[in-house]
C-alpha positions as CSV (number, residue, x, y, z in Angstrom):
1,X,-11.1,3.3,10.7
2,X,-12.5,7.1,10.9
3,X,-14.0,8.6,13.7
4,X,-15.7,11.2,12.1
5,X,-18.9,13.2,13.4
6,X,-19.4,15.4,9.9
7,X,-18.9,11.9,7.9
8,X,-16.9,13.6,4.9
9,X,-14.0,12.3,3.5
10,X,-10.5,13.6,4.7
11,X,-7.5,14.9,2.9
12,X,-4.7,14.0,4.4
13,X,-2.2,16.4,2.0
14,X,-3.9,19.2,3.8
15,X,-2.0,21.4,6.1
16,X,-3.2,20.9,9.8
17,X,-2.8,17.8,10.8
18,X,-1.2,16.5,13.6
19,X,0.1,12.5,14.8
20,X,0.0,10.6,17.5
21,X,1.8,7.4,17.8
22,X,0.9,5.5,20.8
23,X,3.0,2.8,22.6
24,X,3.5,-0.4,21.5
25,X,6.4,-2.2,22.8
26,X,8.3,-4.7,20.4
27,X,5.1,-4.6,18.1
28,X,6.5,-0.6,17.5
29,X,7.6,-2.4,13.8
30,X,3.2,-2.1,13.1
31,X,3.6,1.8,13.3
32,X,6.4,1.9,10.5
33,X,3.9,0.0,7.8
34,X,1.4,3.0,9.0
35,X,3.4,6.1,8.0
36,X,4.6,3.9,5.3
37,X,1.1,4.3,3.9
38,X,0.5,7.7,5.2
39,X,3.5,9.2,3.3
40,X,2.1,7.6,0.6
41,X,-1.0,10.1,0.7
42,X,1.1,12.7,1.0
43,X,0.6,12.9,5.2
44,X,2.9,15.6,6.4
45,X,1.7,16.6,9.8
46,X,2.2,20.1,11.7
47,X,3.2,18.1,15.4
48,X,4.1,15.0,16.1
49,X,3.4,13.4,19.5
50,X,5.3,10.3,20.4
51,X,4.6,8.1,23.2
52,X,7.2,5.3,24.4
53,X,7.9,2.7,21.2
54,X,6.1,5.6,19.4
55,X,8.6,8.2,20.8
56,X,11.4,6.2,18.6
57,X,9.5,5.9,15.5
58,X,7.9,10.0,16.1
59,X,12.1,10.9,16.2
60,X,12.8,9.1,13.2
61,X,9.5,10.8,11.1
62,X,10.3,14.4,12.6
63,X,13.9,14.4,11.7
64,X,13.4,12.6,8.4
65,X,10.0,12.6,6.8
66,X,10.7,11.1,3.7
67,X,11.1,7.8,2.4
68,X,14.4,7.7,3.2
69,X,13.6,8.6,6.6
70,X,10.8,5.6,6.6
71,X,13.4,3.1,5.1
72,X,16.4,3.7,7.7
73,X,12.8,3.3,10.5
74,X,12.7,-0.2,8.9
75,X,16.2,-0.9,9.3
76,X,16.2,0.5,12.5
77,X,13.5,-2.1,13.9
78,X,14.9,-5.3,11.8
79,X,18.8,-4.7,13.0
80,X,17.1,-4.4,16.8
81,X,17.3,-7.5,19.1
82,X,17.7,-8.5,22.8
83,X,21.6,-7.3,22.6
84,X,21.2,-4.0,21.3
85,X,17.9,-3.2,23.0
86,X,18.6,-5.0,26.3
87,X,21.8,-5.2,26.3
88,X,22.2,-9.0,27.5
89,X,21.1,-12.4,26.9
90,X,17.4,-13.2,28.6
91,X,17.9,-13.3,32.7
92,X,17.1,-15.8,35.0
93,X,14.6,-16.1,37.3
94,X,17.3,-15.3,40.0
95,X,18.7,-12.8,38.2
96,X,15.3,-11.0,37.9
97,X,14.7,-10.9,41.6
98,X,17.9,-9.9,42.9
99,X,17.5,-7.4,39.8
100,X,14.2,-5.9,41.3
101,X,14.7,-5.8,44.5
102,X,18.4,-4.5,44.3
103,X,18.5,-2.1,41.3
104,X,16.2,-0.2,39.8
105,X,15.0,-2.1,36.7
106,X,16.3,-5.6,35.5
107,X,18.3,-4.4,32.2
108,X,20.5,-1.1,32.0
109,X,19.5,1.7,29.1
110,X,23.5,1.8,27.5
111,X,22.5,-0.6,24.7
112,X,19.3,0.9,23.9
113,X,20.9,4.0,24.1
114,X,23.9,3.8,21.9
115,X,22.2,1.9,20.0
116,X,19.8,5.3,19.2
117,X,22.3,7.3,18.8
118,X,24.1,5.3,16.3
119,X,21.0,5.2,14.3
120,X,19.9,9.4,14.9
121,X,21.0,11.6,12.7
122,X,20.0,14.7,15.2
123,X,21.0,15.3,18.8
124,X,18.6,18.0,19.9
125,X,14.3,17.7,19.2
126,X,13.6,21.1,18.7
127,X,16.1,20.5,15.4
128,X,13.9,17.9,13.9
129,X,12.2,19.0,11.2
130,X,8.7,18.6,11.9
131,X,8.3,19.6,15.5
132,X,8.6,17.0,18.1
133,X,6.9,16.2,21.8
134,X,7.7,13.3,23.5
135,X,5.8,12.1,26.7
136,X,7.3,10.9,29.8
137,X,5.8,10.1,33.4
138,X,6.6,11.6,36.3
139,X,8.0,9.5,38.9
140,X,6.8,11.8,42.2
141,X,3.7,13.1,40.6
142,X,2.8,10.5,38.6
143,X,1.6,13.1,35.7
144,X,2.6,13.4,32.1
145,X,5.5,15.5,31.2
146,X,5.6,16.5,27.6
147,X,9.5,16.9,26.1
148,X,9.8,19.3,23.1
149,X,13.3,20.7,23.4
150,X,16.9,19.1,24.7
151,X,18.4,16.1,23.9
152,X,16.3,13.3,21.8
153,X,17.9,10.2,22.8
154,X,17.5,10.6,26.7
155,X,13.9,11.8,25.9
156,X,13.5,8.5,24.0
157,X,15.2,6.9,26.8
158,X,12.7,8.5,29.3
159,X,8.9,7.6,27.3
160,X,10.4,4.3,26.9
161,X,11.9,3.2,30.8
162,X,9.1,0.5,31.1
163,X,9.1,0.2,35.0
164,X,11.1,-2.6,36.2
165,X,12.4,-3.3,33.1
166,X,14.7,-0.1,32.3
167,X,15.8,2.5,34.9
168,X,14.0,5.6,34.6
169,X,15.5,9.0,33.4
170,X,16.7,12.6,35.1
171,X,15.5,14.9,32.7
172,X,15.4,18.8,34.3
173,X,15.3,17.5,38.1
174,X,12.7,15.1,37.0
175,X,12.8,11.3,37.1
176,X,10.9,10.3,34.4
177,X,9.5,7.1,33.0
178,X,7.2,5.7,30.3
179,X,5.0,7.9,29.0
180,X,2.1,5.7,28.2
181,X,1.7,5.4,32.6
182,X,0.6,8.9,32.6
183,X,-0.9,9.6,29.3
184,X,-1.3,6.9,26.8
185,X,-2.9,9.3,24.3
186,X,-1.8,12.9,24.9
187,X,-4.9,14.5,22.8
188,X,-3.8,17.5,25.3
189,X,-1.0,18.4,23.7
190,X,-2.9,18.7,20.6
191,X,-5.6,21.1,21.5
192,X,-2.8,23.1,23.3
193,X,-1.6,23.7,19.8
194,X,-4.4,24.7,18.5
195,X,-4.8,21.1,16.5
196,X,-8.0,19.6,16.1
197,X,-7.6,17.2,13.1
198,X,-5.8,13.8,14.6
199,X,-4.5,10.5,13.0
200,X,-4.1,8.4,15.8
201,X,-1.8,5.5,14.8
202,X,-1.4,2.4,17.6
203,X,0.7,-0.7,17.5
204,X,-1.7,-3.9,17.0
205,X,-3.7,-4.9,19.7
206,X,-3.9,-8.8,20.7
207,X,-6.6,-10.5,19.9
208,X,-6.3,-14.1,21.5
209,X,-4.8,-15.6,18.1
210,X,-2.4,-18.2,18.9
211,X,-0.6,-19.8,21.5
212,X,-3.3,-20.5,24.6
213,X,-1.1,-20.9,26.6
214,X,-0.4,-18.4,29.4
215,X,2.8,-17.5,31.1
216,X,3.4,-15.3,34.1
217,X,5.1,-12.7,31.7
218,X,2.5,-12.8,29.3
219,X,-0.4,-12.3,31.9
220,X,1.5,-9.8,33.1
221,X,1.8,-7.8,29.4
222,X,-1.8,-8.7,28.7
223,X,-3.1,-7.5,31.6
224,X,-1.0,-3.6,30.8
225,X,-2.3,-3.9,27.6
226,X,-6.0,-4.4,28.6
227,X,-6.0,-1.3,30.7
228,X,-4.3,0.6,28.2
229,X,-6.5,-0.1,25.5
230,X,-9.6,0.3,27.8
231,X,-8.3,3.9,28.4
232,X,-7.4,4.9,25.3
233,X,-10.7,4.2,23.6
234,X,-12.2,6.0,26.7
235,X,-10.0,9.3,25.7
236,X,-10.9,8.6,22.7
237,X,-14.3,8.7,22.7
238,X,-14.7,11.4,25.4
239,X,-12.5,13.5,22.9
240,X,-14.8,12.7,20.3
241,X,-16.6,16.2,20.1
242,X,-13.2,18.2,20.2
243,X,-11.6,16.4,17.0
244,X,-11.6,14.8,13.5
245,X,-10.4,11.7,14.4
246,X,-8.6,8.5,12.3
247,X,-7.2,5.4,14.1
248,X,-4.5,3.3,12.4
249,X,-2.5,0.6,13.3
250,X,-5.6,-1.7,14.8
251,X,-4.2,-4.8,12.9
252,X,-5.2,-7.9,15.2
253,X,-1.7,-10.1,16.6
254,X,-0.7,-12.8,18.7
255,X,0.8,-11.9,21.8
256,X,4.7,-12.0,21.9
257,X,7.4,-11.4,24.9
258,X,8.2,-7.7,25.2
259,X,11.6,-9.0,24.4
260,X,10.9,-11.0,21.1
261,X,11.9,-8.8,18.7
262,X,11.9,-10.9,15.5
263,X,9.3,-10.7,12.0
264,X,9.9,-7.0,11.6
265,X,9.2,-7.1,8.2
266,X,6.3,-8.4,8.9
267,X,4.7,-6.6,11.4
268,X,5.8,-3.1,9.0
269,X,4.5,-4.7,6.0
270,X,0.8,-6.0,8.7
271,X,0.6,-2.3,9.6
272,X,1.1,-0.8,5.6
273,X,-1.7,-3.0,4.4
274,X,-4.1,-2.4,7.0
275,X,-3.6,1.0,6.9
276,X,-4.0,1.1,3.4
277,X,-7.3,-0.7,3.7
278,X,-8.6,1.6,6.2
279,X,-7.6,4.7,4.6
280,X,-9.7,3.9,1.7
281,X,-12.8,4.9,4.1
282,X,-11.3,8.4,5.0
């Protein structure tokens, strides 16, 4: 869907453009049907902006945009599950207590992170090919810390440390954590670049489809969700005046565990046909 105050039609194989890719959790697999389709229009933005899940798949498009690039994405989310992203087998409820109240999250990062780096071809962001910022939160301030040079995989590491589930990072003195706490849409970093033409591209958004049922875990996640969503569309439509705006990745889903990781395919090819849809409007 457009956001579009002049109502013309927009060419995405135009210089100018930059991408946002918000969070999304395990439903990240939505944003790789998206740039699927974009590439297909010949998208090539000028900055990329990646925030949490969208950090990992923003890595992967700035140091390969190409449909190379896009098909090792695709591996990348079907080859993830709970050992290689989490690094053990589901906890306990005992575990998970003594986990929170004695350590700092309840899983380590060393899966997740060798598992990036075994799947990275570049080491540094400012050597990615189209240039990179990835947001993080502050831990003291509680304000959003945008990550355009040193290593990628701790940066990734940092816009991804969902509280109490993965520790959170030292980056530069700073303890950082998810990025989408702080600043779930950094439009900021945009105008700082001089950027006023936007695609916006999210991970799915629950709709109530499904299951009924309702589980501490999943009240939990829906509850985040809510108040992310509610905030973004603020942003979004106080930023309104400032930019040429398209949203992507709005495809309706049930809601899943953060650690269910299965129906990748699916969820890449959900996002390429909805995108496709909605960029015949643009």
């Amino acid at each position: 869907m457009a956001e579009n105050r002049h109502d013309q039609r927009f060419d995405l194989s135009e210089p100018g453009w930059g991408l946002i890719l918000t969070g999304g959790a395990n439903w990240g697999a939505v944003q790789v049907g998206v740039l699927q389709a974009l590439l297909e229009r010949g998208f090539k933005p000028d900055l990329i902006v990646g925030v949490s899940a969208g950090a990992i798949n923003g890595a992967f498009l700035a140091s390969r945009p190409s449909a190379e690039g896009l098909a090792a994405m695709v591996e990348l989310w079907e080859k993830a599950d709970i050992h290689n992203i989490f690094g053990t087998r589901l906890p306990w409820f005992r575990e998970v207590v003594t986990a929170l109240i004695h350590a700092s999250s309840v899983f380590p990062n060393r899966a997740l992170r060798s598992f990036l780096r075994g799947s990275l071809c570049l080491d540094r962001i400012e050597d990615c090919t189209i240039p990179l910022e990835i947001v993080a939160s502050d831990l003291v301030s509680g304000t959003s810390r945008l990550l355009s040079s040193g290593n990628l995989v701790e940066a990734i590491l940092a816009s991804t440390a969902i509280p109490g589930l993965f520790p959170p990072v030292e980056i530069n003195g700073e303890t950082l954590f998810d990025g989408a706490i702080a600043d779930p849409l950094p439009l900021a970093a945009m105008l700082e670049r001089g950027i006023r033409r936007v695609v916006v591209v999210e991970s799915g958004r629950p709709c109530g489809c499904g299951d009924d049922s309702a589980t501490a875990s999943s009240l939990f996640q829906r509850a985040v969700t809510v108040v992310m969503q509610d905030r973004m569309d603020l942003l979004l439509r106080v930023a309104q005046p400032e930019f040429e705006l398209i949203r992507l990745g709005l495809v309706c889903h049930s809601e899943t565990p953060i650690t269910d990781l299965s129906d990748a395919a699916l969820r890449v090819r959900l996002g390429h046909d909805d995108a496709v849809s909605r960029l015949e409007t643009c």
